[in-house]
C-alpha positions as a LaTeX table, in Angstrom:
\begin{tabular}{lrrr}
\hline
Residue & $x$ (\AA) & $y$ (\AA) & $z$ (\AA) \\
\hline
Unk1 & 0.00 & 0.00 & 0.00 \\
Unk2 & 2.71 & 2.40 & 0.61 \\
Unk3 & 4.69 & 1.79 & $-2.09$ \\
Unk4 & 1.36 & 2.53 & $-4.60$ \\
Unk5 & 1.24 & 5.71 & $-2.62$ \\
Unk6 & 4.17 & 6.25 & $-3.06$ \\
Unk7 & 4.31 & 5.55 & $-6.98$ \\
Unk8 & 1.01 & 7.64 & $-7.01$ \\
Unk9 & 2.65 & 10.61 & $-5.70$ \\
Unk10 & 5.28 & 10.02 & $-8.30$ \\
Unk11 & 3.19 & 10.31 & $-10.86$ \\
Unk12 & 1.21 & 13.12 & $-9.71$ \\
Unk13 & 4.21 & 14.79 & $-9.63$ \\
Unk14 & 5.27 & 14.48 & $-12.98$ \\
Unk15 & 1.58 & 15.28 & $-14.03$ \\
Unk16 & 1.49 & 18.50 & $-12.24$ \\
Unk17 & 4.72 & 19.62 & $-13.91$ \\
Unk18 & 3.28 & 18.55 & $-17.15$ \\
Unk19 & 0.44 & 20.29 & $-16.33$ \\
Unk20 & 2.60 & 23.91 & $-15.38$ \\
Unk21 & 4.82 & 22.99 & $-18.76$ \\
Unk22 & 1.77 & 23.41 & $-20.62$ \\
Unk23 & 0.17 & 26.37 & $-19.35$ \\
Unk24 & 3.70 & 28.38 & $-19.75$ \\
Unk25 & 3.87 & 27.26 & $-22.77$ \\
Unk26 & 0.01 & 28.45 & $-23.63$ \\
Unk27 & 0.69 & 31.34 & $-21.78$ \\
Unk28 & 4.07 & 32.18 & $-24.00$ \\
Unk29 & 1.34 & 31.10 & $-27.22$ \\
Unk30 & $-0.97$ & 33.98 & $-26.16$ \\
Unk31 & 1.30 & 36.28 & $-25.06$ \\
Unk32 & 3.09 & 35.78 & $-28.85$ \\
Unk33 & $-0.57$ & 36.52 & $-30.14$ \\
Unk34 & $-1.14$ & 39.74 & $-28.04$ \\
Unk35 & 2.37 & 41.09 & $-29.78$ \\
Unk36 & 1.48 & 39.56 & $-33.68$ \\
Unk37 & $-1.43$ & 41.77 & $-33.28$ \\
Unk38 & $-0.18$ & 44.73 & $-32.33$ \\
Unk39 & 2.52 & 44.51 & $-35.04$ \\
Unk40 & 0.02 & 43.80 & $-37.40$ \\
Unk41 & $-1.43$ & 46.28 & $-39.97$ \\
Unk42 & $-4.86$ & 47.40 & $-38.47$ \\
Unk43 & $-7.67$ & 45.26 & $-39.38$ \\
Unk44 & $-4.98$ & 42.59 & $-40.63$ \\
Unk45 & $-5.60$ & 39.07 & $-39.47$ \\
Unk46 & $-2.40$ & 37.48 & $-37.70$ \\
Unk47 & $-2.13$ & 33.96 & $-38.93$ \\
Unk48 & $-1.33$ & 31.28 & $-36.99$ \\
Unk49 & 1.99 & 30.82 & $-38.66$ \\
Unk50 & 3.13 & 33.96 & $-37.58$ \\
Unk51 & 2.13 & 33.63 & $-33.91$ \\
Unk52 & 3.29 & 30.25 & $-33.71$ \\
Unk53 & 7.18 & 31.21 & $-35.06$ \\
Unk54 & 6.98 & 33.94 & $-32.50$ \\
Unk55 & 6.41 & 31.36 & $-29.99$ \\
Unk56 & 9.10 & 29.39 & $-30.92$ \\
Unk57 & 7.23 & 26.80 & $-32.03$ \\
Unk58 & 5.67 & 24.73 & $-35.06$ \\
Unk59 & 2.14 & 25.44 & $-36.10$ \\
Unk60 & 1.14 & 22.29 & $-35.24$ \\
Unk61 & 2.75 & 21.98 & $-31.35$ \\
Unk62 & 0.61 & 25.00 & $-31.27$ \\
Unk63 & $-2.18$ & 23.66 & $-32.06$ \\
Unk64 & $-1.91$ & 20.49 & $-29.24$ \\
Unk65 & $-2.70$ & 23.49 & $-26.84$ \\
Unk66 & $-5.93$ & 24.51 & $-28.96$ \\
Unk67 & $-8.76$ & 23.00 & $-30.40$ \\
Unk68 & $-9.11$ & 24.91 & $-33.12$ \\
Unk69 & $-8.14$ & 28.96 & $-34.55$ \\
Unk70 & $-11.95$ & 29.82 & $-32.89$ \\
Unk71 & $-10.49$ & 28.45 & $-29.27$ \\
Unk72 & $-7.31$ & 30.17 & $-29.82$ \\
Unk73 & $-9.10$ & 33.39 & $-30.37$ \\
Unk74 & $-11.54$ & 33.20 & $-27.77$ \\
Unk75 & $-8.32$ & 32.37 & $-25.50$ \\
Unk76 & $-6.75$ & 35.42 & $-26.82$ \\
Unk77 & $-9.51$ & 37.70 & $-25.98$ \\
Unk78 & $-9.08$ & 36.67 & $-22.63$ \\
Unk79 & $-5.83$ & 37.10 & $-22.49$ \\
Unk80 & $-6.33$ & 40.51 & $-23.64$ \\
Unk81 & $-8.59$ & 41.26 & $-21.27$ \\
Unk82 & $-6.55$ & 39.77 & $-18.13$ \\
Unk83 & $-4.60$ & 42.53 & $-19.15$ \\
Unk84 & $-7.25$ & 45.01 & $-19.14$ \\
Unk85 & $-8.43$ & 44.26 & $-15.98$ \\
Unk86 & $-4.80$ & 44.60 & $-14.65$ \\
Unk87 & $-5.36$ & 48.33 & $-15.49$ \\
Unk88 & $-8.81$ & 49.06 & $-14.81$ \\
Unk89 & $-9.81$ & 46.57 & $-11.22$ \\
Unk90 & $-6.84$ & 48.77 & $-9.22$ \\
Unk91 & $-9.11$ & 51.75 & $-10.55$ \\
Unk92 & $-12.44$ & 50.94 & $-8.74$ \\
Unk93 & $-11.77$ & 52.51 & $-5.32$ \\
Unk94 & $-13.68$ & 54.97 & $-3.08$ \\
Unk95 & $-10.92$ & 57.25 & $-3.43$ \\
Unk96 & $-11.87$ & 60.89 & $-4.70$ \\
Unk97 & $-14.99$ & 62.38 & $-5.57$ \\
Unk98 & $-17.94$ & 60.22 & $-7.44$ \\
Unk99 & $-16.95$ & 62.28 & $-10.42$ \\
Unk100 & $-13.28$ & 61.84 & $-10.07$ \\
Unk101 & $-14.30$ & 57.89 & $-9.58$ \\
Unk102 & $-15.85$ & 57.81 & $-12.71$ \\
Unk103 & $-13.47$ & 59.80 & $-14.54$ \\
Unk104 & $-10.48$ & 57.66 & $-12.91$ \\
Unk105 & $-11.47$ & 54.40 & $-14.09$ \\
Unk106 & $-13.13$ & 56.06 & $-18.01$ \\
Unk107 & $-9.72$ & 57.20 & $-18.29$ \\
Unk108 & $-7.68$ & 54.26 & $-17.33$ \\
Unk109 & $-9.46$ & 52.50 & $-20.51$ \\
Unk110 & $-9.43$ & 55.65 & $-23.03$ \\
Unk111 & $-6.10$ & 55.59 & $-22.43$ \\
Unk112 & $-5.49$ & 51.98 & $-22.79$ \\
Unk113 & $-7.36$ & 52.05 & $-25.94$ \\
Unk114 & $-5.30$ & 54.50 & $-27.44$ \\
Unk115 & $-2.07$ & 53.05 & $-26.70$ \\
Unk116 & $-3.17$ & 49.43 & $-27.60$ \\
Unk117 & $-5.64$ & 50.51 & $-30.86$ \\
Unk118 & $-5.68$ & 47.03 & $-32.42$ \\
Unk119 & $-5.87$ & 45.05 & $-29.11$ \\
Unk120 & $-9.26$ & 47.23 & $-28.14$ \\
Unk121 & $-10.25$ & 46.32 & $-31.92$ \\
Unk122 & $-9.71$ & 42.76 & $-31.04$ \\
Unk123 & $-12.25$ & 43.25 & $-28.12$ \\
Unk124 & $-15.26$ & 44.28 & $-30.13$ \\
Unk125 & $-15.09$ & 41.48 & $-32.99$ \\
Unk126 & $-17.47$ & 40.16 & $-29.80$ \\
Unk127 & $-20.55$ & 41.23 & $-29.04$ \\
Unk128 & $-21.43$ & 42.26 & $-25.65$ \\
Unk129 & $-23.30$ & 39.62 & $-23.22$ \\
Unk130 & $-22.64$ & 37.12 & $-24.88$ \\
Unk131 & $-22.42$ & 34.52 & $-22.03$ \\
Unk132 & $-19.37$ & 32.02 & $-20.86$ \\
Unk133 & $-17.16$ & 34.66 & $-23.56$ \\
Unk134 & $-14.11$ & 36.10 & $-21.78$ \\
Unk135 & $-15.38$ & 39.22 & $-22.86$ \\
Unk136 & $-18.95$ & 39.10 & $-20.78$ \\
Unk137 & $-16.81$ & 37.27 & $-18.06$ \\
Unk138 & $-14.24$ & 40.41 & $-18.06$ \\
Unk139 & $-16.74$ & 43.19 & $-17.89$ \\
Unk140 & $-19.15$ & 41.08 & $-15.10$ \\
Unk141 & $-16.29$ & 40.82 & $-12.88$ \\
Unk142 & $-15.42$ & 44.60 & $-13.51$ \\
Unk143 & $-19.46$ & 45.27 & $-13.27$ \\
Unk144 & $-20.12$ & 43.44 & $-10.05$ \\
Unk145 & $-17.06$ & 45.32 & $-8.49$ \\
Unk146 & $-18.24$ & 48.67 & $-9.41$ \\
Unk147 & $-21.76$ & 47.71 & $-8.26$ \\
Unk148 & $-20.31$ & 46.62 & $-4.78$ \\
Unk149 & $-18.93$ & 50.24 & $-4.64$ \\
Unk150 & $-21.88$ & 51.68 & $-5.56$ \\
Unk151 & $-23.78$ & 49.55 & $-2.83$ \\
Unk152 & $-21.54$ & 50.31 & $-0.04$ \\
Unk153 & $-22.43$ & 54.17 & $-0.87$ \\
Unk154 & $-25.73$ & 53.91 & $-0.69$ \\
Unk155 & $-25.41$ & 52.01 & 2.53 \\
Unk156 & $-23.31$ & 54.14 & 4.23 \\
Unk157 & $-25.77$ & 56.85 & 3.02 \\
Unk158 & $-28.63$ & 55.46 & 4.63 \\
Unk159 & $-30.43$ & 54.82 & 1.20 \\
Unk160 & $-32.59$ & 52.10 & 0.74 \\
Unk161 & $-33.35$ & 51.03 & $-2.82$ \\
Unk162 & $-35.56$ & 49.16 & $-3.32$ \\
Unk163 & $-36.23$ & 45.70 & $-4.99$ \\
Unk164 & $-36.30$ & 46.43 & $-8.49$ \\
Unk165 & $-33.42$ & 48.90 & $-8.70$ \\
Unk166 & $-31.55$ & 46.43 & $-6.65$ \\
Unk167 & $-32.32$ & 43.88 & $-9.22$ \\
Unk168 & $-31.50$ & 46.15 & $-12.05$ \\
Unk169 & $-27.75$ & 47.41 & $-10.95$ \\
Unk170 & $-25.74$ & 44.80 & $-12.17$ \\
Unk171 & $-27.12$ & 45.17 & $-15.64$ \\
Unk172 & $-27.25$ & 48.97 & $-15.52$ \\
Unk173 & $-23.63$ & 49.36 & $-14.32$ \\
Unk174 & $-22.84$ & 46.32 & $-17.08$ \\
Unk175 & $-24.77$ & 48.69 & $-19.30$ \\
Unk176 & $-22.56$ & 51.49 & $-18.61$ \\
Unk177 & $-19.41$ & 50.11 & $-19.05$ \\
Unk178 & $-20.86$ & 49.04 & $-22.82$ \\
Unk179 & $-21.29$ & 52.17 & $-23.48$ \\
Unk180 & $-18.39$ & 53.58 & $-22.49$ \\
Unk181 & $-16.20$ & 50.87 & $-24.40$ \\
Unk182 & $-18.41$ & 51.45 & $-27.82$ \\
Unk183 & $-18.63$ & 54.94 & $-27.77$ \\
Unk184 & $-14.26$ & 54.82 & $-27.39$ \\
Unk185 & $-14.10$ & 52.14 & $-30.05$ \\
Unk186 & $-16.44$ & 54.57 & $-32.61$ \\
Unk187 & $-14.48$ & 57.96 & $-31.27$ \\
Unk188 & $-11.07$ & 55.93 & $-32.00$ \\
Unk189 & $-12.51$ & 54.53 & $-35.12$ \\
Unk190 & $-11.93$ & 58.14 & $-36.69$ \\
Unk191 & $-9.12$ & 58.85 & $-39.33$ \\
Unk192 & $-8.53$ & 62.03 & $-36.46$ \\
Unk193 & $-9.75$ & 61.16 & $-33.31$ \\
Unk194 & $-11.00$ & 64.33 & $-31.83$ \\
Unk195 & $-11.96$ & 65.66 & $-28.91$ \\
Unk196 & $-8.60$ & 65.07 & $-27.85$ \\
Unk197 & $-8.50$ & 62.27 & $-25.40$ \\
Unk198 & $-8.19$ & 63.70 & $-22.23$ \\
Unk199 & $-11.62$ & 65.94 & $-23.30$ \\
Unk200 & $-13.23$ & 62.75 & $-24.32$ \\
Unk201 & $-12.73$ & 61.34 & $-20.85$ \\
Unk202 & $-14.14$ & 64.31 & $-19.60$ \\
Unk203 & $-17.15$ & 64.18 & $-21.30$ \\
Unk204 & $-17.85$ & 60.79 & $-21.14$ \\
Unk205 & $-17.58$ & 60.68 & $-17.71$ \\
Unk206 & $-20.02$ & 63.54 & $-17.46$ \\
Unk207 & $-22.32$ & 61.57 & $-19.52$ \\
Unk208 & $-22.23$ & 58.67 & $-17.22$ \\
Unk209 & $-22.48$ & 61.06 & $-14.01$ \\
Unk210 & $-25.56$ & 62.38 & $-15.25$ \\
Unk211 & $-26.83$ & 59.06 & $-15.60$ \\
Unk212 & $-26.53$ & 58.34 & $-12.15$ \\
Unk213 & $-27.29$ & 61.83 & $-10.48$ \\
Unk214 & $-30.40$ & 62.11 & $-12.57$ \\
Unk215 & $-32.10$ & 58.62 & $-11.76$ \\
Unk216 & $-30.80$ & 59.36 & $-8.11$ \\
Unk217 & $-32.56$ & 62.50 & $-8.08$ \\
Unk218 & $-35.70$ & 60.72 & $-9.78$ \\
Unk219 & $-35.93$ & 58.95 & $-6.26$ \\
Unk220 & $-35.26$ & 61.86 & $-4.10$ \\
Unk221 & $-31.57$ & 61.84 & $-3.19$ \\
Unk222 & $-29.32$ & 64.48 & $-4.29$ \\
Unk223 & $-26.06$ & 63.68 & $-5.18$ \\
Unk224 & $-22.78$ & 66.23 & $-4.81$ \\
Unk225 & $-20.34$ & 65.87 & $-6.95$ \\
Unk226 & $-17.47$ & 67.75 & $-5.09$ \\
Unk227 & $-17.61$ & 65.34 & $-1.72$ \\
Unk228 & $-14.96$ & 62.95 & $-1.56$ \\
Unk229 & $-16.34$ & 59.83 & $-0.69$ \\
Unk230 & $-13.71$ & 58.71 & 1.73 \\
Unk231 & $-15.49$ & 61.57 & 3.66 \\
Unk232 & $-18.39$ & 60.25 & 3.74 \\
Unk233 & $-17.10$ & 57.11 & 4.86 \\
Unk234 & $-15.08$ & 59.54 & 7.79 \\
Unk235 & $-18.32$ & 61.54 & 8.33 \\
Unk236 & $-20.38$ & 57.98 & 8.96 \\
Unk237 & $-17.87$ & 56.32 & 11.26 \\
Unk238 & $-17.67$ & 59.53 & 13.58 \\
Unk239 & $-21.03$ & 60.50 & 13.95 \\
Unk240 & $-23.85$ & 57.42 & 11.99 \\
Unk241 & $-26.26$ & 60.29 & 13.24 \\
Unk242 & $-25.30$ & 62.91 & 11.70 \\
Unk243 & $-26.85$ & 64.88 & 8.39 \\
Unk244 & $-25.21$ & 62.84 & 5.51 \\
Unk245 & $-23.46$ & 64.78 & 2.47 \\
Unk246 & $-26.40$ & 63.28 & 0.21 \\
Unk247 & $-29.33$ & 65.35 & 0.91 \\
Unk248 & $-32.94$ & 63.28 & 0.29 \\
Unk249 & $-35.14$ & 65.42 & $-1.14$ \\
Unk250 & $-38.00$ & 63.54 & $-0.51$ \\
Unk251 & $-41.15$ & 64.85 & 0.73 \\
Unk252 & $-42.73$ & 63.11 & 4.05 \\
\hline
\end{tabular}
């Protein structure tokens, strides 16, 4: 009995390195992808071939860590977007304003976008929603963590919402991040990208502030845009009964 055990434990060792072999060597496969693309002329696509000899390897030891060219793309899209989150997730914090919130993590991805053009192309060959896509998997995880920000506001504001909008928020906030990433992709789809991008972020962010002040407002809270919300936060610890910063201006 021991000795099996021991033989077992053998041979799960020399599985797992398999195993770690072959997701470095994925890994390198997408990575090679990710840098085919971007040296790529825009709108070119990057054959196989060419990823694979930046890999170092042979089209078809490629191919023993695919399917096919669709699950190499779909793994590539997530690979992309791994890297998008790396930028964006660090951005979702209760630091600043609401406005400089939303304008922190809008222009974390205009400004991806622009530097990586053909990658952020790469990213809307997908539609939206489409579930078990990295794509729908990447923005859901980014959704749900801006909706747990926006939660924790409301709760430290004393704000009860009630079922429906509840319901609705992980949708809505999925909704806004969809617009945000088409109306980039169509504003960097220009032969001269203008506003420049800094006003772009500016006004897209306003766009999506609105949004949320004015269906805020629709159920009698007020919103300021100038509070910090790490005040808030302060101004709740210290004194739960005191007047919050977001005024309800809802009738008895």
């Amino acid at each position: 009995m021991t000795r099996m055990a021991g033989h077992s434990g053998k041979t799960d060792g020399r599985q797992s390195r398999w195993d770690e072999h072959n997701e470095a060597r994925r890994t390198a496969v997408l990575d090679a992808a990710i840098a085919a693309i971007e040296a790529a002329p825009e709108g070119a696509e990057v054959p196989v071939a060419d990823i694979a000899a930046r890999a170092g390897l042979s089209r078809t030891v490629l191919y023993r860590h695919f399917d096919d060219r669709a699950d190499l793309d779909k793994a590539i899209r997530g690979r992309i977007f791994e890297h998008l989150q790396g930028v964006l997730l660090p951005r979702v914090t209760l630091d600043g304003t609401p406005v400089e919130i939303i304008q922190r993590i809008v222009g974390a991805y205009v400004d991806w976008a622009t530097a990586h053009p053909r990658l952020h192309h790469v990213v809307h060959q997908q539609p939206l929603g489409l579930p078990g896509s990295p794509t729908d998997q990447a923005i859901g995880q980014l959704a749900r963590q801006i909706r747990d920000l926006i939660v924790l506001g409301t709760t430290v504001l004393a704000f009860e919402a009630d079922d429906d909008v509840q319901a609705a928020l992980d949708p809505l906030v999925f909704g806004f991040i969809g617009m945000v990433m088409a109306a980039v992709h169509r504003w960097l789809g220009r032969a001269d990208p203008a506003p420049a991008a800094e006003a772009f972020t500016g006004l897209l962010s306003e766009a999506i502030w609105m949004q949320i002040h004015g269906m805020a407002a629709a159920r009698g809270l007020e919103l300021d845009a100038d509070v910090p919300i790490e005040q808030l936060l302060a101004g709740a610890l210290e004194s739960p009964e005191s007047e919050p910063a977001l005024e309800s201006t809802e009738t008895p």
